[in-house]
N, C-alpha and C positions, 0 to 999 in steps of 0.2 A: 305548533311546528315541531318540536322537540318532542311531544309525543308520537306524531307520525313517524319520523326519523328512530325513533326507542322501537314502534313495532317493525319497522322495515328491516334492521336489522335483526329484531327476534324472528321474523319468516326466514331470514337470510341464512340466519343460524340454522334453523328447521327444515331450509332445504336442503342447506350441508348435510345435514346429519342425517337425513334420507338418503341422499347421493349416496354417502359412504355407506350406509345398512346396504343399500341396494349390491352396491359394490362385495361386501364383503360376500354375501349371497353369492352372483356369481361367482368369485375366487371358490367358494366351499364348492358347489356344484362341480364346477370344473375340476378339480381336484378328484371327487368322485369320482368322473368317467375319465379320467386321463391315465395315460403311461405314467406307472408310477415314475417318481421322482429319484434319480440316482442318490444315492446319500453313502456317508461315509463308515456310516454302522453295517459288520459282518454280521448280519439277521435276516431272515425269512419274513416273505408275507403270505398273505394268504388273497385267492383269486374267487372269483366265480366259477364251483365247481363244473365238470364236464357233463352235462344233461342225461350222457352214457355211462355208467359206472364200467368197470372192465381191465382186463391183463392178457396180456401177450399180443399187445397193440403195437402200432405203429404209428411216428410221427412226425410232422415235417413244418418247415416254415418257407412259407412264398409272399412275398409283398406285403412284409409284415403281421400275416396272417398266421397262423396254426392250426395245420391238419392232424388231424386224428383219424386214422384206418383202421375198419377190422378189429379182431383183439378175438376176446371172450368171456361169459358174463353167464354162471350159473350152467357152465357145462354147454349152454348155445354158443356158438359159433355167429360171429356177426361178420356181416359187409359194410355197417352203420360207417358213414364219412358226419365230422361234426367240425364245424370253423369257428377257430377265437378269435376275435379281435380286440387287442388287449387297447384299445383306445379307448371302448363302451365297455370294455370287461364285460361281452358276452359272447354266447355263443350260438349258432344255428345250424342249422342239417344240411348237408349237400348231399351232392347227386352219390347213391350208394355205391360200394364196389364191384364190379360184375360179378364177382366169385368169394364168397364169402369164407374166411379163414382166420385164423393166430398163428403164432410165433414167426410170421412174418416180418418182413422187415423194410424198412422204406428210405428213398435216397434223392436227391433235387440236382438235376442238370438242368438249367437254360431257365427256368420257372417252371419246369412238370417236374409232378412228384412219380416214383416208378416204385410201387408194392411188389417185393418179392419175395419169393416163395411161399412157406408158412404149411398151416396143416389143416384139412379139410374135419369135416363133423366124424370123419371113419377116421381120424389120424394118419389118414395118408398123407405122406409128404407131399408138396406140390413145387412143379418146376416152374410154374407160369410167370410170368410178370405183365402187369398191367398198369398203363401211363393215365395219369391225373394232371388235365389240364385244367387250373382255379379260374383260366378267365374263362372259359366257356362252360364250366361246370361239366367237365363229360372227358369218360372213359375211352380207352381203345386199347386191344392186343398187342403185345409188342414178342418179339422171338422170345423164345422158351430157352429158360436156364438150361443148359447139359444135364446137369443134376439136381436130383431131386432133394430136397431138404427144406427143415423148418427148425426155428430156433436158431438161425442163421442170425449174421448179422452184417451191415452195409456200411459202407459209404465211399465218398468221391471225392479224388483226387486229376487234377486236370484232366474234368470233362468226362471224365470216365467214373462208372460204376464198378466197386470192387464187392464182390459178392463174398463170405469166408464164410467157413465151420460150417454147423448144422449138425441134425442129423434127420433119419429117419426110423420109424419102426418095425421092424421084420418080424411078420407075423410068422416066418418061418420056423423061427428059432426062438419067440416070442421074448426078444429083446431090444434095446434099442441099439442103435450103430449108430453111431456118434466120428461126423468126421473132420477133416483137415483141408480139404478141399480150397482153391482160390479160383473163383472166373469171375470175367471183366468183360462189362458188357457197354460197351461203346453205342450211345445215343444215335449219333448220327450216321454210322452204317446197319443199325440193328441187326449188331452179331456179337459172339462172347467169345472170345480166346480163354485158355487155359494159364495160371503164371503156378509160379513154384508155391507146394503147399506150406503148411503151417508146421511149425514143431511139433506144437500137442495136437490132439483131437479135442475141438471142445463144441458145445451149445449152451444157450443160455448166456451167454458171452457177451461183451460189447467192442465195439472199434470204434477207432476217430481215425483223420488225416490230421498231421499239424508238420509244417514246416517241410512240406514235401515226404514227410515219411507215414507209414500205416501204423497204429497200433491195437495190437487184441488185447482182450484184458479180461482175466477171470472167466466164468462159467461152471462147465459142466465135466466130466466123461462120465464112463462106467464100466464100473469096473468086473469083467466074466467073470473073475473066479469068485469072488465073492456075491454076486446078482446083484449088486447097489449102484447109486449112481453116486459121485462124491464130487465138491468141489473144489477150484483151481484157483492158487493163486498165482500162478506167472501171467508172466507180460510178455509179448514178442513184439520187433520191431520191424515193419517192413521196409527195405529198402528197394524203389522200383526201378533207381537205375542198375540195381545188380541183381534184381529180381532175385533174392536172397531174406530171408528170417535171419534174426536171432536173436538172443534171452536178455531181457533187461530186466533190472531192480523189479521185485516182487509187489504186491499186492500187501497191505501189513498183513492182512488175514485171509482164507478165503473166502470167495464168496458167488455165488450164479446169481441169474436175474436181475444183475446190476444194469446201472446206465449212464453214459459219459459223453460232455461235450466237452471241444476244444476252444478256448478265448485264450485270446493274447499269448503267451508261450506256457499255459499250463491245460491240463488235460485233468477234468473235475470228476470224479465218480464217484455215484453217487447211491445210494440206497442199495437192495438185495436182499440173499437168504445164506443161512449157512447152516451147519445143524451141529456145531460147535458145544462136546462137553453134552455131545447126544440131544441135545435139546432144538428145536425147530425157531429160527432167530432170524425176526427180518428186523433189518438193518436200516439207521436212519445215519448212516456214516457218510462225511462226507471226506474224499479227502484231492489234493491237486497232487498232480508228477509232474516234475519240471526236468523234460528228457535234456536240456543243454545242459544240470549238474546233474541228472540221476540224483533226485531226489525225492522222497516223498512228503507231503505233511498236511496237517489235519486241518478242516476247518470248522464253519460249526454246522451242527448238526440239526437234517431237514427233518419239523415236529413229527410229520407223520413218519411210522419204520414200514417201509413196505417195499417190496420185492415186484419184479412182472411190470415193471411202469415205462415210463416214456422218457424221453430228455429232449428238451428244444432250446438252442439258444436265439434270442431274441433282440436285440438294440441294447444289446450287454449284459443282459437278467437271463437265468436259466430260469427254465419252466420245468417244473418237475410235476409228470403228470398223470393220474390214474395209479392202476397196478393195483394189490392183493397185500391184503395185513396177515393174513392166517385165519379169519374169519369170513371174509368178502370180498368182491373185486370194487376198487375205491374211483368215483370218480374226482377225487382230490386234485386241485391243482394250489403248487403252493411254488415261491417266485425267490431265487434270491439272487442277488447280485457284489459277486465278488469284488471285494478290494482292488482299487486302478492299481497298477505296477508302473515303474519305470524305471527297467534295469539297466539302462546304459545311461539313465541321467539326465538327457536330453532334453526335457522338457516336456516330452511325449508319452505318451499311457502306450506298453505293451501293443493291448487292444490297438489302437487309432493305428499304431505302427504299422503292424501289419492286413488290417481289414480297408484302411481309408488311405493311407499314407505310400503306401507301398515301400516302404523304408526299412534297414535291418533292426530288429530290437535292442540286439545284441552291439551295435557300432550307435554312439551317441550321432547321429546325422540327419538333425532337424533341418540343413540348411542343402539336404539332395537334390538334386536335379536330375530324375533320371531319365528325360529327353532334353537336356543341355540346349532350353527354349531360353534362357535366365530369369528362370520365375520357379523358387522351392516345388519340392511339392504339396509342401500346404501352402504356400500361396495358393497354387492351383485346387486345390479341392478345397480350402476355407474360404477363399477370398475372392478369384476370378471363376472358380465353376469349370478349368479347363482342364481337356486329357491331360493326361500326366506320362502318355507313353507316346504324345505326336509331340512336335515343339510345332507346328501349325494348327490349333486344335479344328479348326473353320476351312483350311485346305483352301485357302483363296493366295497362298505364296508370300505371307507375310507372317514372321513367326510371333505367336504369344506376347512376346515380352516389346515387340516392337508394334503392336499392336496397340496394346496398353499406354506406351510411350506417348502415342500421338491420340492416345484419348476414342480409342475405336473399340468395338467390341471382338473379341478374339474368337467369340462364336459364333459368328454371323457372317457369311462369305462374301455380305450384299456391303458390309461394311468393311474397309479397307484405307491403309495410311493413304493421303494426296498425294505426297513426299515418296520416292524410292530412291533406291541406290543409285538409277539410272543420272543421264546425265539431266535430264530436267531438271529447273530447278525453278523456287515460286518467289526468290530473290529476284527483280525486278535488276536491267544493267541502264543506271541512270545515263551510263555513257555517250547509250545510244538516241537520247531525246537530244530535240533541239536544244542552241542554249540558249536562247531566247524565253522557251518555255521554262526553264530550269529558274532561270532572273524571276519570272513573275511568282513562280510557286515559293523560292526566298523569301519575297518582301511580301508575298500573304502570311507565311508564316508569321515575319518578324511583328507586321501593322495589328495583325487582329487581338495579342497578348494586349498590347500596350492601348489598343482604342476601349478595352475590358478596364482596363486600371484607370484610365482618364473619366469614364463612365461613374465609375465606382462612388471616387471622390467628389466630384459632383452631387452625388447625393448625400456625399458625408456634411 
């Protein structure tokens, strides 16, 4: 008997320790193909490179995903579209660009991606833009820039497309023209207005939105007298309510071909070229501006130095992608994910504040409400999943929090308190019963306690 019981537990043992091998298996696996892990260390990783190697691409992120447009690869000219999914850490081909170009530039309203401008295989500039929608895999026309240019650079700020810089090449005078240009091209009337241009002329350039304002940064011009092209290091800031530039804190060094995104209230650039002390220097610098003190400062620096690349932020990791070392066009992708902030204190990361939270970064106010439904707004996006800008998220005429109250769901119009304001009420008025019936329901109440206890002790 005691040996049967000795092997029962030795199997017992043996299938734990199977369970757990099995287990730990999966946890590795998974780990594999997952989104990397956010972690506390200022360091780089490295991804599944792009299947396309290539510079003067374009690129965007929709549902998680990461597009790659166009670029150039050995002097060809590509329309190559290529999709990451950083969950499988791979990537696949979609459907091509109709018109194949570089120094293009790409920008996401509503879920379409919109490639603009860029340069054809003769260097011609190009005014076109063409709309990328990922869930149907497929292309379409959309109105033509005013002006012609490549090397431009984008992005969007409510809802609208801000087009900047550029230039093109004038085989006239067989130089380039390099310009200052702004048009704004509005999705949903497919037309582009003119806004006030830029200080410098630049190309080669990048921009971001953050905090309702534009910023350009570094690049190109060129210079007539001398026939060279040389690089920028100022900054401009665009303001759209005064539709108005002007010059902020510099760049440490110059640099073109860089690339920058916006997270939390800092603005990242990242990589480049300069040709600093005469020598040709692509740059693996990284550094943030923090426009609420006008500051600059360094972080650490992405392994590959390369110039011509891409920038995508993603679930709070920059992707830093592609682009040209001095030797090749690189399909490198390598990932880093900046340090959380939390400048006002609150409890809250920059990030969350402003992309989930809708809250100021700058004012400690974890506890906002800003549809005064009486539910935070993270309750509402951590907790119950509700608008944060209706106080009815379900629009059936009972607000969020009184919703909640009575154990209903806030998003579902089918469900709703029994209880309202009104005069109904589910308080019963004993008043109105007989009192005859009132007598019997008393001594039910009082007899059936006490026939329980008599019960009891009888069996005690």
């Amino acid at each position: 008997m005691r040996k049967q019981i000795h092997e029962y537990n030795v199997k017992r043992r043996i299938t734990r320790k199977k369970i757990l091998i099995i287990g730990l298996i999966i946890i590795i696996n998974l780990n594999i193909v997952s989104v990397p892990t956010k972690g506390l260390d200022d360091s780089w990783r490295r991804r599944t490179d792009m299947p396309t190697p290539r510079a003067y691409f374009a690129s965007s992120a929709v549902d998680g995903k990461i597009y790659s447009i166009g670029g150039q690869r050995n002097d060809d000219v590509l329309a190559i579209v290529e999709e990451f999914d950083p969950i499988t850490n791979s990537w696949r081909r979609r459907t091509d660009m109709p018109t194949a170009r570089y120094g293009l530039a790409s920008a996401v309203v509503a879920g379409k991606i919109y490639a603009i401008g860029g340069y054809n295989d003769d260097r011609e500039a190009l005014n076109l833009i063409e709309e990328y929608d990922p869930a149907t895999n497929s292309w379409s026309r959309r109105t033509d820039m005013p002006t012609n240019r490549g090397l431009l650079a984008a992005t969007t700020l409510d809802g609208k497309i801000y087009a900047l810089g550029g230039s093109k090449w004038r085989k006239d005078i067989d130089e380039w023209d390099v310009r200052n240009e702004v048009e704004v091209y509005d999705p949903v009337t497919n037309a582009w207005e003119s806004r006030a241009q830029m200080i410098d002329d630049r190309d080669g350039f990048t921009a971001v939105s953050l905090s309702g304002k534009i910023y350009a940064i570094g690049g190109m011009d060129y210079n007539e007298d001398e026939q060279e092209r040389y690089q920028r290091d100022s900054v401009e800031e665009y303001d759209p309510s005064t539709d108005s530039w002007h010059r902020i804190d510099d760049l440490t060094e110059p640099r073109a071909n860089l690339a920058a995104v916006a997270i939390g209230l800092r603005i990242y650039v990242i990589g480049g070229y300069n040709n600093k002390n005469n020598e040709d220097n692509y740059l693996s610098i990284v550094e943030a501006y923090e426009p609420s003190i006008g500051r600059w400062s360094r972080w650490a620096d992405m392994p590959s130095e390369r110039s011509r690349l891409s920038l995508v932020m993603l679930a709070g990791w920059i992707y830093a992608i592609g682009g040209y070392n001095g030797n090749s066009e690189l399909g490198t992708v390598e990932i880093y994910e900046p340090p959380a902030f939390d400048t006002d204190g609150d409890g809250l990361t920059d990030t969350d504040e402003i992309g989930r939270y809708q809250t100021d970064p700058l004012i400690a106010d974890a506890d906002t409400d800003t549809d005064a439904d009486g539910l935070t707004n993270v309750e509402e996006v951590d907790i119950y999943g509700t608008d944060l800008s209706n106080p009815d998220s379900d629009n059936d005429g009972f607000t969020d929090s009184e919703e909640i109250d009575d154990g209903t769901d806030p998003n579902d119009s089918n469900e709703y308190p029994v209880t309202t304001t009104s005069d109904v009420t589910t308080t019963p008025d004993v008043s109105s019963f007989p009192e005859g019936f009132m007598v019997v329901v008393y001594l039910f109440a009082s007899i059936i306690p006490l026939a329980l206890l008599i019960q009891k002790r009888k069996k005690k």
